[in-house]
BALO-892835 format. One record per residue: x, y, z of N, C-alpha, C in turn. Coordinates in pm, 1 decimal. Atoms other than C-alpha are relative to their C-alpha. Last residue first. Layout:
<recs>
+----------+----------+----------+----------+----------+----------+----------+----------+----------+
|     n.c1 |     n.c2 |     n.c3 |    ca.c1 |    ca.c2 |    ca.c3 |     c.c1 |     c.c2 |     c.c3 |
+----------+----------+----------+----------+----------+----------+----------+----------+----------+
|        X |        Y |        Z |        X |        Y |        Z |        X |        Y |        Z |
...
+----------+----------+----------+----------+----------+----------+----------+----------+----------+
</recs>
This chain:
<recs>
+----------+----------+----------+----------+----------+----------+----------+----------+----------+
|     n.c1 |     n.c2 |     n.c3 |    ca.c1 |    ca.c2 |    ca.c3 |     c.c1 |     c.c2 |     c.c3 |
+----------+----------+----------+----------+----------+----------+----------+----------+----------+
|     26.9 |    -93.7 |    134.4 |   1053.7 |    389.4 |   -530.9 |    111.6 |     95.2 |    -89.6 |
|    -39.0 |   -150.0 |    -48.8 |   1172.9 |     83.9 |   -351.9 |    -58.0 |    134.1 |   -119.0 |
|    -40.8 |    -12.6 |    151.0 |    961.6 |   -228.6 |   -459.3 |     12.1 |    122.3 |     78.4 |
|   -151.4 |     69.2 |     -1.8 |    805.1 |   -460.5 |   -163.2 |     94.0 |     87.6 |    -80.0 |
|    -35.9 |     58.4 |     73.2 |    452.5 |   -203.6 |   -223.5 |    154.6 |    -99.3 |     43.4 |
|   -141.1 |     -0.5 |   -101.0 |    219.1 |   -122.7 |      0.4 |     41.5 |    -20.7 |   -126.3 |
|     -2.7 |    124.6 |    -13.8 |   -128.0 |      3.2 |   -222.4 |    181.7 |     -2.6 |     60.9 |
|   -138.2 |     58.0 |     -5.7 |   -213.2 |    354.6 |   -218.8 |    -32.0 |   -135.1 |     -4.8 |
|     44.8 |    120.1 |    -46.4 |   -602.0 |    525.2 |   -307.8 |    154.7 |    -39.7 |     20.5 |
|   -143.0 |     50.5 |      5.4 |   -655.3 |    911.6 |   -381.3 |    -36.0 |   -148.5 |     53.3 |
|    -80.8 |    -76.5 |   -115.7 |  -1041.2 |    977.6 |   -384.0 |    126.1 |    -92.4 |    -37.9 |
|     80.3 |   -106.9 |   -108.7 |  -1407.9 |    917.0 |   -532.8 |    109.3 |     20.5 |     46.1 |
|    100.8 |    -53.0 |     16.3 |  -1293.5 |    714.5 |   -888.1 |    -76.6 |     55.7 |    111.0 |
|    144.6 |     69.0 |    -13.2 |   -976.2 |    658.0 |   -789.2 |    -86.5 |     48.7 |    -80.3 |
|    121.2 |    -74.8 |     -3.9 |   -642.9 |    904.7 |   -869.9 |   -137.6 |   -136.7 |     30.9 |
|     67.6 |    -55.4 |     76.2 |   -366.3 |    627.6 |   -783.6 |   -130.7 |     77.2 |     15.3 |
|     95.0 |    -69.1 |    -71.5 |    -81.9 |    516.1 |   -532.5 |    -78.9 |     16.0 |   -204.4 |
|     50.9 |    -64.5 |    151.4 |    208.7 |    302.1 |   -545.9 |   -160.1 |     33.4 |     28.0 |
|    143.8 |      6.1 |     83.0 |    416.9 |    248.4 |   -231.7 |    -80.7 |     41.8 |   -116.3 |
|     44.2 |    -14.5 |    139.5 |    728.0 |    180.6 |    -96.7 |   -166.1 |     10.6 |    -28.6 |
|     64.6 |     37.2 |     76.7 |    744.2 |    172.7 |    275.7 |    -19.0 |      4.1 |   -125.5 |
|     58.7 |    -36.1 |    137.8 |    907.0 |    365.1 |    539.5 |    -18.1 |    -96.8 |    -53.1 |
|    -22.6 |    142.9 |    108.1 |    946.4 |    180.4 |    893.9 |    -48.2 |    121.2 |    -87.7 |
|     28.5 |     -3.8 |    129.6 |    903.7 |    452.3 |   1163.5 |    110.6 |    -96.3 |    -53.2 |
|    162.0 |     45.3 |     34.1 |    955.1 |    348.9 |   1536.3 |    -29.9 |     47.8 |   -130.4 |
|     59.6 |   -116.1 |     84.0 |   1354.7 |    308.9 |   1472.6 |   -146.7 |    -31.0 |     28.8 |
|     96.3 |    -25.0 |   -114.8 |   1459.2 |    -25.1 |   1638.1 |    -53.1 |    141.2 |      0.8 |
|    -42.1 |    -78.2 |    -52.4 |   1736.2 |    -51.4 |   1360.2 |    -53.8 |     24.3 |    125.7 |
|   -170.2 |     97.1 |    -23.4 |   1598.8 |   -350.1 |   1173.2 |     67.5 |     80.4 |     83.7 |
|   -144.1 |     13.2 |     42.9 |   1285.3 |   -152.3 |   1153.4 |     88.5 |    -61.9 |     33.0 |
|    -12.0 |   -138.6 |    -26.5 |    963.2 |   -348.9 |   1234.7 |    124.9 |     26.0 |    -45.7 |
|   -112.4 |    -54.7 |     58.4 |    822.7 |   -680.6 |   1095.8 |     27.0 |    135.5 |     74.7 |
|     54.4 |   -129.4 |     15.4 |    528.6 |   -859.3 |   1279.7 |    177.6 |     34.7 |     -9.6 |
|   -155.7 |    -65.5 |      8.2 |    498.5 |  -1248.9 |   1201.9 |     24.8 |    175.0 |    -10.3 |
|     -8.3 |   -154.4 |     44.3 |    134.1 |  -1394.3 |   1207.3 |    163.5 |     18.4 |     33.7 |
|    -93.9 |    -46.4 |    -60.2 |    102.9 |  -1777.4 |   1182.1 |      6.1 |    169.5 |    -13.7 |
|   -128.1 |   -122.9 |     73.7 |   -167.3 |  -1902.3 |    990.0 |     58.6 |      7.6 |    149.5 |
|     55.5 |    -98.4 |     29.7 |   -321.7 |  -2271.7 |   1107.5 |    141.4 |     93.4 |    -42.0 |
|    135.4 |   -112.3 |    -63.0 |   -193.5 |  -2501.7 |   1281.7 |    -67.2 |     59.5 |    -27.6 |
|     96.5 |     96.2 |    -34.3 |      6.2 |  -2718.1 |    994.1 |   -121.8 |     -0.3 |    138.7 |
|    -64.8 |    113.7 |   -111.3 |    135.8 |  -2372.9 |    940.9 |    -58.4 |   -152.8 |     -1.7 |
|    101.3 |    115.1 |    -42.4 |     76.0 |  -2142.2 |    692.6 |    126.8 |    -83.7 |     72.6 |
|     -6.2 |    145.4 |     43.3 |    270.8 |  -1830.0 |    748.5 |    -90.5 |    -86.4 |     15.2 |
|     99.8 |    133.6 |    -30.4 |     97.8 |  -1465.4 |    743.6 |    123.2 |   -119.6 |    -19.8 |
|      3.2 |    110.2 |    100.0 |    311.8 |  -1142.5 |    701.1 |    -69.3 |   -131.3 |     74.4 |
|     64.6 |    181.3 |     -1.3 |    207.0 |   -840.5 |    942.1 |     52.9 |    -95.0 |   -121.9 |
|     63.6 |     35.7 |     43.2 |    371.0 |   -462.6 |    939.0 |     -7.9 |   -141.9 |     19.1 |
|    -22.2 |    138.4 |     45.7 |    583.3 |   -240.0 |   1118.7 |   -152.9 |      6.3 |    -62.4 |
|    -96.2 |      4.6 |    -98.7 |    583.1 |    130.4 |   1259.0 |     21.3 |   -164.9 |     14.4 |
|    109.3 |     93.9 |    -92.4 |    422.5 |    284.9 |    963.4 |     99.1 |    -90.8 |     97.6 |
|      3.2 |    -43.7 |   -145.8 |    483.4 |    619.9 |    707.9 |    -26.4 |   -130.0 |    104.0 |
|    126.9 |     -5.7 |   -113.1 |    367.0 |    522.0 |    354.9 |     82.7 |    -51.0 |    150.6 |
|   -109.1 |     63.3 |   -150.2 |    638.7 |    616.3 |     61.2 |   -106.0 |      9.5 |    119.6 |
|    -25.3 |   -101.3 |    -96.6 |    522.1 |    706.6 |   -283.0 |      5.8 |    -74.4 |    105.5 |
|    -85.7 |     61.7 |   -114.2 |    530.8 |    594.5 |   -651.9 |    -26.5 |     97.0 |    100.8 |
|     17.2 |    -78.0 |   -129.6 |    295.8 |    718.6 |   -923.4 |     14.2 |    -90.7 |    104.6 |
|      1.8 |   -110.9 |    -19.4 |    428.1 |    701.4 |  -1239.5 |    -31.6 |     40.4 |    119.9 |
|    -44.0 |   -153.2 |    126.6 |    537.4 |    397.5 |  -1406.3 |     -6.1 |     90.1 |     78.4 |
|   -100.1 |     41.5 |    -47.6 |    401.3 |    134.5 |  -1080.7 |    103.2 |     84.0 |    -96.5 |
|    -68.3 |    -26.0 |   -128.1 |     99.8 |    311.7 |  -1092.8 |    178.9 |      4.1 |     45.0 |
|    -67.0 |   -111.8 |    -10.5 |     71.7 |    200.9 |  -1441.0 |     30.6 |     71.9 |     97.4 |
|    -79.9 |    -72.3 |     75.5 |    108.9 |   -139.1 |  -1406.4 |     -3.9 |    179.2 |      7.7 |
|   -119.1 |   -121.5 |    -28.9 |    -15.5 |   -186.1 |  -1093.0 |     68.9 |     63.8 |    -96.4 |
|     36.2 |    -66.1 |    -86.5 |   -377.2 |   -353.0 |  -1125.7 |    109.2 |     99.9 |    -28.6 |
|     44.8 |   -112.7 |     68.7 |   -240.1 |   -483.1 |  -1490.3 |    -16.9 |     85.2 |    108.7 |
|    161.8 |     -6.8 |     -6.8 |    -18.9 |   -716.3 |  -1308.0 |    -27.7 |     93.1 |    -22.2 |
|     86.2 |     71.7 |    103.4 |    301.5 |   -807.0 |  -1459.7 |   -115.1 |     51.4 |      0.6 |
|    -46.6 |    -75.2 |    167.8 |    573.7 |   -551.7 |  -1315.3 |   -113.7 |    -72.5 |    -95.9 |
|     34.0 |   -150.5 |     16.4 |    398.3 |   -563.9 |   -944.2 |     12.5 |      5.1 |   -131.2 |
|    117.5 |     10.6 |     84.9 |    452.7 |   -975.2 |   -977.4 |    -45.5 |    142.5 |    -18.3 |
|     -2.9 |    109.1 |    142.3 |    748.9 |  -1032.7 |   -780.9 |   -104.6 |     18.7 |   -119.6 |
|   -102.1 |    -19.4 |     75.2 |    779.1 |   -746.2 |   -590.2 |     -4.3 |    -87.7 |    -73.6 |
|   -115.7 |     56.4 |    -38.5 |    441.7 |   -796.2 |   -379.9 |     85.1 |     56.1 |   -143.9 |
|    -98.7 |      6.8 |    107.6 |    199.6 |   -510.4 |   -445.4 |     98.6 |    -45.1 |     12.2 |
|   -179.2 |     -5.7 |     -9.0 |    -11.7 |   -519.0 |   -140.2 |     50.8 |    -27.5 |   -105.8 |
|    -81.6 |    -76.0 |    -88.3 |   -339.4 |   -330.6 |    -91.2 |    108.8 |    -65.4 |     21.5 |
|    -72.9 |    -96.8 |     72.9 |   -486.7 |   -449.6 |   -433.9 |     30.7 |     70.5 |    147.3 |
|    -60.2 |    -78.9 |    -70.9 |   -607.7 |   -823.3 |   -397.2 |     79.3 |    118.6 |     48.3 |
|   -174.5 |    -30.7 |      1.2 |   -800.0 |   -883.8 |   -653.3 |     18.2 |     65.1 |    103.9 |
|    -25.4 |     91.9 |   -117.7 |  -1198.0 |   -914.5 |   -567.2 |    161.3 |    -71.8 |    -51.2 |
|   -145.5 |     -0.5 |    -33.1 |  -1328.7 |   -630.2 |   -684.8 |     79.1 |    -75.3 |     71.4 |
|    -11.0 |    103.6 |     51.2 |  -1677.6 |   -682.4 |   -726.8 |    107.4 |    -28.0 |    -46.2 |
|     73.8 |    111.5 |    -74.3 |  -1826.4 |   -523.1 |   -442.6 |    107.9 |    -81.0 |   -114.1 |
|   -158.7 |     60.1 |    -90.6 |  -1579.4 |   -207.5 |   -572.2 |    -46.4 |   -151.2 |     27.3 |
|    -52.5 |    -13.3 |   -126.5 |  -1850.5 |   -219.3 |   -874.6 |     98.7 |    -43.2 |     83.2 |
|     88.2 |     84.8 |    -66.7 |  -1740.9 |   -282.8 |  -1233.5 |    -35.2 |    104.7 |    188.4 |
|    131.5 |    -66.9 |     28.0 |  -1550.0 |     20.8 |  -1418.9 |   -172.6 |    -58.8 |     88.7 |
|     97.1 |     92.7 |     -7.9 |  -1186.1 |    -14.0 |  -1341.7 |   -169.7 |     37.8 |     34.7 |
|     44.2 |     32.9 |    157.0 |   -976.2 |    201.1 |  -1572.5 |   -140.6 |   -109.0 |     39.6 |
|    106.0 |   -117.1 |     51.5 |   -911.7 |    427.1 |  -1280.1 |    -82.2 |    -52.8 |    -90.7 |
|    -54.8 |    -72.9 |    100.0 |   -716.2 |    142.9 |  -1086.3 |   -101.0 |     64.4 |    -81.3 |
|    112.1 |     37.5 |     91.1 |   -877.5 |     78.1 |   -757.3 |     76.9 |     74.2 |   -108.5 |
|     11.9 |    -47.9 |     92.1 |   -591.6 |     21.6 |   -512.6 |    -71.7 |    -42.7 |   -102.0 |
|     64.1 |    129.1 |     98.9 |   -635.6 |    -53.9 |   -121.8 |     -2.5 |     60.9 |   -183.0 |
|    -76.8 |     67.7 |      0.9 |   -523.4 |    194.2 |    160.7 |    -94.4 |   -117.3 |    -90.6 |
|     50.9 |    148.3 |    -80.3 |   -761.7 |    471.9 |    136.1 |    122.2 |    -69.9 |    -75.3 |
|     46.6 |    130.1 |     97.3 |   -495.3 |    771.4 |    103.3 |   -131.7 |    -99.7 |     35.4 |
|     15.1 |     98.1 |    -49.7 |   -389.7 |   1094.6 |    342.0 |    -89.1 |    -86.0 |   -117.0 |
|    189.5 |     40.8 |     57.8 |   -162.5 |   1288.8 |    187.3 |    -67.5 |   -111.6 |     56.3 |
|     33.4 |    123.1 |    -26.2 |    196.4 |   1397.0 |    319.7 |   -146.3 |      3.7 |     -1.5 |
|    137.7 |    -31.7 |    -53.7 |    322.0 |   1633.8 |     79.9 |     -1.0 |   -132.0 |     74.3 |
|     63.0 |    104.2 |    -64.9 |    688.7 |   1628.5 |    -49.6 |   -102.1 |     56.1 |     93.8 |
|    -37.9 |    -34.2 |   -187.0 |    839.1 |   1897.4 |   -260.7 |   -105.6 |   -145.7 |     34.6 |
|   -111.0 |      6.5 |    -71.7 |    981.8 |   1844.2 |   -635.7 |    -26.5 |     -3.3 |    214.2 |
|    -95.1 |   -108.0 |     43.7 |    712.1 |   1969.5 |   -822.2 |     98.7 |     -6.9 |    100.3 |
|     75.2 |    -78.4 |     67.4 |    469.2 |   1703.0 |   -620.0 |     89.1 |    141.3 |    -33.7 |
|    -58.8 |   -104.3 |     61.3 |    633.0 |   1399.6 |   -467.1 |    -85.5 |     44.3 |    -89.7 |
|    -17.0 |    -24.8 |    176.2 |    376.5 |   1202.7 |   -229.9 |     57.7 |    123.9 |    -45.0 |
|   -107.4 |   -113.3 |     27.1 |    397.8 |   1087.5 |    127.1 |     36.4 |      3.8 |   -126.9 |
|   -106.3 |     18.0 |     65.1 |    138.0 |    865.0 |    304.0 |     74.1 |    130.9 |    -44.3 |
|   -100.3 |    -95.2 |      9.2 |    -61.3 |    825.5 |    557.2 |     56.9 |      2.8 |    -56.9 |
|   -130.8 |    -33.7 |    -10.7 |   -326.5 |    593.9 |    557.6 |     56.7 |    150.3 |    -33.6 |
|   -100.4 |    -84.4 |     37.5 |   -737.0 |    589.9 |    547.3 |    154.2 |    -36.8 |     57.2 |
|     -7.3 |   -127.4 |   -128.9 |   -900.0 |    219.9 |    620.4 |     84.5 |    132.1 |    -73.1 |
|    116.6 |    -89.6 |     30.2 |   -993.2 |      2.2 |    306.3 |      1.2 |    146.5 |     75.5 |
|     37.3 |     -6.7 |    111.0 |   -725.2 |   -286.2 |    400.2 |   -105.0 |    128.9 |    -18.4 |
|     78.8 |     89.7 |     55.4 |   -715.7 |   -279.5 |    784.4 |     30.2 |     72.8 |   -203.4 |
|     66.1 |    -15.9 |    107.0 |   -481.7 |    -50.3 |   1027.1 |    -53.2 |   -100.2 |   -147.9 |
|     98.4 |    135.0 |     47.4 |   -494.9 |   -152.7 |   1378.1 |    -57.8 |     63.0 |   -127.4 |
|    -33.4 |    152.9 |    -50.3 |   -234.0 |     36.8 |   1569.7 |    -40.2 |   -115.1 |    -45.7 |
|    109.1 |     74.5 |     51.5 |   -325.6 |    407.1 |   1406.9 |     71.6 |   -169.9 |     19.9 |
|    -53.0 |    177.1 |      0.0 |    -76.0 |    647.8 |   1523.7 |   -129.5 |    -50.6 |     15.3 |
|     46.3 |     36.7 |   -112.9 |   -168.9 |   1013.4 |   1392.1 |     41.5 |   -155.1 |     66.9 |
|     39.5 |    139.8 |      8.8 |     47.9 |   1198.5 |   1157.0 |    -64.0 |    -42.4 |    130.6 |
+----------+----------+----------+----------+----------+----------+----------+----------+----------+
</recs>
């Protein structure tokens, strides 16, 4: 793995996918294009690199992902936004333990040019 300090929507990740029982770590673009989608990416304008827990089980983006292909992305915190009457607020999460790896839930799919993950809230 490499450490990557400033990773963006679209950028490659790290992740870690079960395959006949053994674990690979694969590298992903971070953002999910489900296979079925046919428009250009330009015109993709759902948000598909985070799969909050509340809504993963409804939205078509994740449904099937969220069935079959679960996997775990490697990262040493992450960002949540508050609104403020300032503006956003950033808030940076790390382990509760002081551990530099944070695992991650994540749901991943074949693309149409290459593997793709999205975070997910939702243990696998």
């Amino acid at each position: 793995m490499r450490a990557d300090y400033n990773v963006c929507p679209t950028d490659p990740v790290d992740t870690v996918v079960e395959h006949d029982g053994q674990r690979d770590l694969v590298q992903m673009r971070w953002g999910l294009v489900p296979y079925w989608w046919s428009k250009p990416l330009k015109e993709l304008r759902a948000s598909t690199f985070k799969a909050r827990v509340e809504t993963v089980e409804t939205k078509p983006f994740f449904r099937e992902s969220l069935k079959r292909k679960r996997c775990l992305m490697p990262i040493s915190g992450y960002y949540e936004w508050q609104d403020t009457p300032h503006g956003k607020q950033p808030w940076y999460f790390t382990a509760r333990d002081g551990s530099p790896i944070l695992t991650v839930a994540a749901l991943w799919t074949n693309g149409r040019t290459r593997r793709q993950a999205s975070v997910s809230n939702r243990a696998p």
